[in-house]
N, C-alpha and C positions, 0 to 999 in steps of 0.2 A: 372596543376595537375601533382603530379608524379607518376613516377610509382605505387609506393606503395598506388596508391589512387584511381587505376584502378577496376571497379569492374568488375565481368562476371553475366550480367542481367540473366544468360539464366536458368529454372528453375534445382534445385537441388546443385547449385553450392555455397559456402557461402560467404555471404554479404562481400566485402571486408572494406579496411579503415583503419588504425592504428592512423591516428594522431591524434595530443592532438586535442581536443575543447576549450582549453582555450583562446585562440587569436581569436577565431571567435565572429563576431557582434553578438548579442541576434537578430534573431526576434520571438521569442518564448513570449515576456511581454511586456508589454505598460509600458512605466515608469515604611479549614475545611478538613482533611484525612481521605478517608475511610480507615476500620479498613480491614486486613488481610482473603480473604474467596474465594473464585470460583466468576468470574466474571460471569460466566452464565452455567449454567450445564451441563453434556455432552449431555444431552437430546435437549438440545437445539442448542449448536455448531454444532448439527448432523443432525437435522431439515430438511426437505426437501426443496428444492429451494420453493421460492416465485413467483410470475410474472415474466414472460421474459423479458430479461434485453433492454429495447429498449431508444432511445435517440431522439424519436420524441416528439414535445410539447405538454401536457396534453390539451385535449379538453374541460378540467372538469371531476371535480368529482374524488370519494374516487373510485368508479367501484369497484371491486370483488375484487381488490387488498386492498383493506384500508377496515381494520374488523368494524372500524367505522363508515361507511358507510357516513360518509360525505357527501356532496352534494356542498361544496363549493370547489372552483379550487385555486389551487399555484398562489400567485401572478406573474402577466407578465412572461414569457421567456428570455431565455439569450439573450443577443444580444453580440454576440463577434464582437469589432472592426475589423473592413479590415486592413487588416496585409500585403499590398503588393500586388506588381504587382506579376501577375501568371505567372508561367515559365514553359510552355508546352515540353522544350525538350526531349533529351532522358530520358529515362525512367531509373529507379535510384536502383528501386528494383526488386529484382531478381523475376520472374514468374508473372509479373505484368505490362501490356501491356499498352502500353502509352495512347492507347484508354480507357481501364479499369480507369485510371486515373480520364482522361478527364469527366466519368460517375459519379464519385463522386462528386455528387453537395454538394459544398459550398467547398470545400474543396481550398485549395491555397498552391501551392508548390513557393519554392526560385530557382531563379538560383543561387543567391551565396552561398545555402549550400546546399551541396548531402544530400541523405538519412540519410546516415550513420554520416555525421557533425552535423547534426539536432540533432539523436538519442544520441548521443555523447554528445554533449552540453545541450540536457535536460536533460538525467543522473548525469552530472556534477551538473547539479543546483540542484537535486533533492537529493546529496550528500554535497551538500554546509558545510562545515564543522562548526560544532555549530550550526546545525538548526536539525528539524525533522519533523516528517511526522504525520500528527494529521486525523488517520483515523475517519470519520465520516460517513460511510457507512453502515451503520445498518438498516437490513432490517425493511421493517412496524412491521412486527411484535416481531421482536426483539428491536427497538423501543417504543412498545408498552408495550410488560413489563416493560420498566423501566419506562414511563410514570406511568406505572399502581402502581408501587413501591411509587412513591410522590404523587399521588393523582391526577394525570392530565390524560384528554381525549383522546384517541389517533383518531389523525383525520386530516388529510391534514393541515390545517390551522395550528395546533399545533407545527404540525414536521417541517414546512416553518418558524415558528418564531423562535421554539428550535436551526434552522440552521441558521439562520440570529444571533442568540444571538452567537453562536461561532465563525462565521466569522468574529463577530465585534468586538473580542478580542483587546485589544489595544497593539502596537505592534507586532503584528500576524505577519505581513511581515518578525521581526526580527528573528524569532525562527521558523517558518512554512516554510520549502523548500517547500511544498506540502500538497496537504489536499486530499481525497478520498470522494467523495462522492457519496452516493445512486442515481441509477439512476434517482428517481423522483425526487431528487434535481435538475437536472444538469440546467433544463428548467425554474427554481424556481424564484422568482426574491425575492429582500426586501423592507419593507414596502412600501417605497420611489422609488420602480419599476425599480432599480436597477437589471438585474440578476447575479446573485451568480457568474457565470463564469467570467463575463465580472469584475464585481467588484474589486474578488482575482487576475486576472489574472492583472490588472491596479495596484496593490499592486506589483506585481512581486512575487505571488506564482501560483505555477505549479498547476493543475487539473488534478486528476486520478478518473477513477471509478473502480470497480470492473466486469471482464468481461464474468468471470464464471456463471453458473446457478447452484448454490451449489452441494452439497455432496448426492450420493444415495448408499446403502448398496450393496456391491459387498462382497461375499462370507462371510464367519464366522467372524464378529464382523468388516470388515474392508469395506473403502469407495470409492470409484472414485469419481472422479468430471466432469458435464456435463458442456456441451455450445461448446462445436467445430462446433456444425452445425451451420451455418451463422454467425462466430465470424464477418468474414474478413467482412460484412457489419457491424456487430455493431460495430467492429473498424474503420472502416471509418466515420463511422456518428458521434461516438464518436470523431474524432479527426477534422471534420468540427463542431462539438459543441465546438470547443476551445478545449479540454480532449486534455491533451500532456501525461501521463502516464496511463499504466492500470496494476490491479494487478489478479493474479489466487490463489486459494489457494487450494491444496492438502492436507489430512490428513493421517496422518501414525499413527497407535493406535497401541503401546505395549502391550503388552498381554503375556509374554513367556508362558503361559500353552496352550493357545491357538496355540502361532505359529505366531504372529502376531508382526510387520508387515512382512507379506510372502515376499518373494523375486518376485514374479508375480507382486503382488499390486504397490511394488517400483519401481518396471520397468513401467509398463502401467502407474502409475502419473507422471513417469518422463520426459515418450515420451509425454503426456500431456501436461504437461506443455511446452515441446519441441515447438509443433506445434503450441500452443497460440502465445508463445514467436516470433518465425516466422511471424505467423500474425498479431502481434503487428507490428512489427518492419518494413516491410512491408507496413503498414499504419502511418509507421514514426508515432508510439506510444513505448515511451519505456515498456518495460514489467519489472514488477516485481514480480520476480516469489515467490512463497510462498511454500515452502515442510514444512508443518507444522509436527512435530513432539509431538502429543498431550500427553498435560501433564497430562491430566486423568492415575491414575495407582497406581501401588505399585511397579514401578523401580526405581531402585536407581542413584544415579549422574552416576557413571559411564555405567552403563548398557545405559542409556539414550545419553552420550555421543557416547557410539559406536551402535547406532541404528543410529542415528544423524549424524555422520560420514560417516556410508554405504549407507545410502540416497542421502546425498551430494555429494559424490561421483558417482552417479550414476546417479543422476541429471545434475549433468555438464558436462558426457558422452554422454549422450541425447543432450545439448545443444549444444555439440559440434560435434555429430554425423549430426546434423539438420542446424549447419551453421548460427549458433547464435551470432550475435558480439555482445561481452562482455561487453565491454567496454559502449555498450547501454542497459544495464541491471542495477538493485539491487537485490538485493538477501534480503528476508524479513525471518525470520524466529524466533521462540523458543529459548530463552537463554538454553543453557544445566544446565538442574535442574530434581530434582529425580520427582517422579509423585506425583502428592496430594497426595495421600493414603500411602508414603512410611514415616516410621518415621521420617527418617533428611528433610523432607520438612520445614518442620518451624524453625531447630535446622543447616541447613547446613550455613556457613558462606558466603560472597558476595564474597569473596579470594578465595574459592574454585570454586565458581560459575563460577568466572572471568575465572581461569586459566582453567576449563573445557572447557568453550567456546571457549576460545582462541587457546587451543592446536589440539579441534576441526575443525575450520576454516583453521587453517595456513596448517592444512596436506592435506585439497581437494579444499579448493576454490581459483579459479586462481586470481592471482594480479590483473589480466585485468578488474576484475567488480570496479568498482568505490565506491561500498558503499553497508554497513548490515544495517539494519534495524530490529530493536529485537520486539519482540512483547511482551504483559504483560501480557499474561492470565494467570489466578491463582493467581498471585501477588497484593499485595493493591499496593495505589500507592508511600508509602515509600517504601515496595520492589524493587517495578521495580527503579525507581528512584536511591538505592543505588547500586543494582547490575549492572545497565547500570553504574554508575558510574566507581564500582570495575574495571570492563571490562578494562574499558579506562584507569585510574589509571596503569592496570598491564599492557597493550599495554605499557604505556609512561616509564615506570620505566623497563620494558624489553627492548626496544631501545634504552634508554641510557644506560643501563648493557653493551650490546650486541654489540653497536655502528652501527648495523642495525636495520632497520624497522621491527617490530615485525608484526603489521597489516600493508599491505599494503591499506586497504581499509579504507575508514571516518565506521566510527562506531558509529550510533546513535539510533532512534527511528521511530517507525510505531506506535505509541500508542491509543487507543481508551477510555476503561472504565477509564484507569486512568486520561487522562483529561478529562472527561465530567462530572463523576458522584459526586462528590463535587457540582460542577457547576451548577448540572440540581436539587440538592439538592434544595440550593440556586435561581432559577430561579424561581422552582416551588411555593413559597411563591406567588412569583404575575409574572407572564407570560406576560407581558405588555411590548414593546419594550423600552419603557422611566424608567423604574419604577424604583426604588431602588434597587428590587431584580434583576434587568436584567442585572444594575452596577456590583453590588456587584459581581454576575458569569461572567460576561467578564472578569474582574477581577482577578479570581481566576483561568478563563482559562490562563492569560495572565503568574498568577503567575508561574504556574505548568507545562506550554510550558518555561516559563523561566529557572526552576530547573531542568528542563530532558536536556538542552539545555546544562546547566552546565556540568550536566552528562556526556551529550557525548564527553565533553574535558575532565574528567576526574576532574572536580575543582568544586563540587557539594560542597556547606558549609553545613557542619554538625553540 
């Protein structure tokens, strides 16, 4: 080990580590368009949390949590393969005592990679260039509406086959670095009593969940996000579940007549997400931090741009106030676009899109993250689809201008509505794991993971 690979365990101090991950061994793997409108309202994005986010195996049943009250349980639990011999030495993460370790059952650490090689190397995959991130994290009841939109039930058994029909995507390995899933997945199995983690993870895609407890109303129109108490066990149990990434999300709502977002609110979600990020990483999970910058509004591109800007900035302050290594992160976030409600929402061009988000990124976010990930709310899925393209388009045609790297970061996708809801279109005719319609939406996930895939190299056919 060299120097530079030295870390100082001792609490408050930050993670060390700079080198690359690329030369290190994996033990992380085993071997129809919706038309243009609001993915889900702001009524609903604002939602109070759901059940707490816990990663023990369901003992049955829908409980309190499932509005349907089901009565039938997720098929089998994950079984994640043994991944190695345990390597009890010294202790790797800073304020995390080698006993503390030792207590987390099931858990398995390497001696041939530190903390920080781990975090490093699953970043790397989960940035893998040409691939992206196919959020399927949707809580039951945001679930359930869209079940309720096609005519289907919402109720355990339903949302375990809806998840099996997207895992089964064909292809999935080549275009999915990563998929997110809702806690009551994680323990889920498929028909065939496969579980879900063990399945993807033999494919060689990564497993994140979501590790926040959503969004509550803190002062005039604006929100904070809960779950800091007991993260650092649901991360550990998460990452003895197999779970190598987890995501947070923060909300920032423009308002300027209001005042919004205050400069208080972007502080406290920044330290937020500071301290997840910590706890993440820590539990040798990488964090991917989310400063959502909500597209509800009547702001325009640029105004959105420099709200966007001063978040980000102040987010990577925090992270780097907290002792955050970078290089074990993504950065998820909002393409800069004006708000629904502002005229050029429909009329702005994917060039202008591009070059705001661009100009955005390269002024606050440091080289050292490995990878964006854009999210698509508000947009159908030819939007998002073309403007992730634009992005990358102008990145490539800027570094050849330039004869430097314009992004130093992979720039791809975290997408949700826009691959599933075509899909769940098409599924809901017959819900049946064999059935025509089950084809037909693997399919069309497969397609549409394909063209965002495109996207993010910038070589999307028009």
């Amino acid at each position: 080990m060299t120097r530079s690979q030295e870390r100082d365990t001792s609490p408050g101090k930050a993670l060390r580590g700079r080198s690359g991950a690329s030369h290190l061994t994996s033990a992380l793997t085993a071997g129809h368009f919706v038309s243009a409108g609001r993915a889900d309202s702001a009524a609903s994005s604002m939602a109070a949390a759901g059940p707490a986010v816990s990663f023990a195996p369901s003992s049955g049943g829908g409980g309190a949590g499932d509005p349907a009250g089901d009565s039938s349980r997720g098929r089998g639990r994950s079984r994640v393969p043994s991944r190695g011999t345990v390597g009890r030495g010294k202790s790797c993460v800073r304020g995390t005592s080698v006993e503390s370790e030792a207590q987390t059952e099931g858990s398995v650490y390497f001696e041939e990679l530190s903390v920080e090689a781990e975090l490093m190397q699953t970043a790397s995959g989960l940035a893998r260039p040409g691939t992206g991130i196919l959020a399927a994290d949707e809580t039951v009841a945001v679930l359930g509406k869209r079940f309720a939109g096609v005519g289907l039930e919402n109720t355990v058994e339903m949302r375990r086959a809806y998840r099996e029909m997207l895992y089964s995507a064909p292809d999935l390995e080549k275009y999915a670095s990563g998929i997110v899933m809702f806690s009551e997945t994680v323990h889920q199995a498929t028909a065939s009593d496969v579980g879900f983690v063990e399945m993807l993870t033999a494919r060689g895609i990564l497993v994140g969940v979501k590790l926040d407890r959503g969004l509550h109303p803190y002062g005039d129109g604006e929100m904070m996000t809960e779950g800091l108490d007991g993260i650092d066990a649901r991360a550990a149990a998460a990452y003895a579940a197999g779970i190598r990434f987890a995501k947070w999300r923060s909300l920032l709502v423009i308002d300027f007549d209001l005042g919004t977002p205050s400069s208080l609110v972007v502080e406290e979600n920044a330290n937020t997400l500071a301290k997840f990020a910590v706890a993440c990483q820590q539990r040798r999970l990488v964090p991917v931090i989310e400063p959502e910058v909500y597209i509800a509004g009547t702001h325009g591109l640029e105004q959105s741009a420099s709200v966007a800007e001063e978040v980000l900035s102040v987010v990577y302050r925090a992270l780097a106030r907290h002792g955050v290594l970078l290089e074990g992160t993504l950065l998820q976030l909002q393409m800069v676009l004006p708000g629904l409600d502002h005229p050029d929402f429909r009329t702005v061009t994917p060039e202008a899109i591009a070059q705001a988000t661009l100009r955005t990124l390269r002024r606050v976010v440091p080289a050292a993250v490995p990878g964006v990930v854009f999210l698509s709310g508000g947009q159908s899925e030819v939007q998002a689809t073309t403007n992730l393209n634009a992005i990358n388009k102008a990145a490539e045609v800027g570094t050849r201008e330039s004869g430097t790297p314009v992004a130093p970061w992979a720039m791809s996708f975290a997408f949700g509505r826009v691959l599933q809801a075509s899909a769940l279109t098409l599924w809901s005719n017959d819900p049946t794991h064999a059935s025509a319609s089950a084809k037909a939406a693997k399919s069309m996930v497969g397609a549409l993971l394909k063209a965002n895939c495109d996207a993010a190299r910038g070589q999307e056919r028009q």
